[in-house]
N, C-alpha and C positions, 0 to 999 in steps of 0.2 A: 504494500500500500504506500502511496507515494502523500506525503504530508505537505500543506504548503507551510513557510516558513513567513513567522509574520515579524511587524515590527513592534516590538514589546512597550510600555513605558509602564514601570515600577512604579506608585508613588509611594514613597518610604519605605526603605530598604536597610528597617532596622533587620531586627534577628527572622521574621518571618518574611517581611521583603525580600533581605539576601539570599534568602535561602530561594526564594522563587524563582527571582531573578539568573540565579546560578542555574536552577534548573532549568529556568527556558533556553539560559545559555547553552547547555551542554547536550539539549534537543537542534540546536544551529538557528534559533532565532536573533534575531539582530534585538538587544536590550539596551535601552536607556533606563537609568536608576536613579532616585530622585534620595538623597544621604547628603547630610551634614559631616557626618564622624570623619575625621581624616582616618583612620583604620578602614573602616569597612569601604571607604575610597580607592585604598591604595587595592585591599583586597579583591574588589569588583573590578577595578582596573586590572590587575592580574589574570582575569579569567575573559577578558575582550569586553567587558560591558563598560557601557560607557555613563558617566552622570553627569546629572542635570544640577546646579547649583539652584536648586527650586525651593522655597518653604511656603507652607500653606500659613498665610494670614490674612487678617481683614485687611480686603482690598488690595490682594495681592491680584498682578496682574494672572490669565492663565496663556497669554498668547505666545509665550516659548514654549509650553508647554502644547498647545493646535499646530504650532511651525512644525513640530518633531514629524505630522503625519502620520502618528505611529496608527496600526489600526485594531490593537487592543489595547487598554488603561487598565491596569490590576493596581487599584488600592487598599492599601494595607497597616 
């Protein structure tokens, strides 16, 4: 069965985001990951995913976050 491969966007990519994140990675999905922590940065950088310097607040914008295209959002 041939799978399509989509483009991911994590939002928080604490301990249960990362771990998603990794796993869509390691399915060959293209992941964008939305992480403050310098650790778990350097770590998702290690494994091809990339992040988003994103945080949810009032009146944060969300338009780098529509730019991405991505065509699933997994928040967590």
């Amino acid at each position: 069965m041939i799978m399509r491969k989509d483009k991911v966007l994590v939002l928080g990519a604490g301990g249960v985001g990362a771990w998603t994140a990794r796993s869509l990675a390691e399915r060959g999905h293209e992941v964008v990951a939305t992480t403050s922590e310098p650790q778990t940065i350097q770590a998702l950088r290690c494994l091809g995913i990339q992040n988003l310097l994103w945080r949810w607040e009032p009146g944060a914008s969300w338009e780098c976050l529509i730019a991405l295209q991505a065509s699933r959002w997994i928040v967590t």
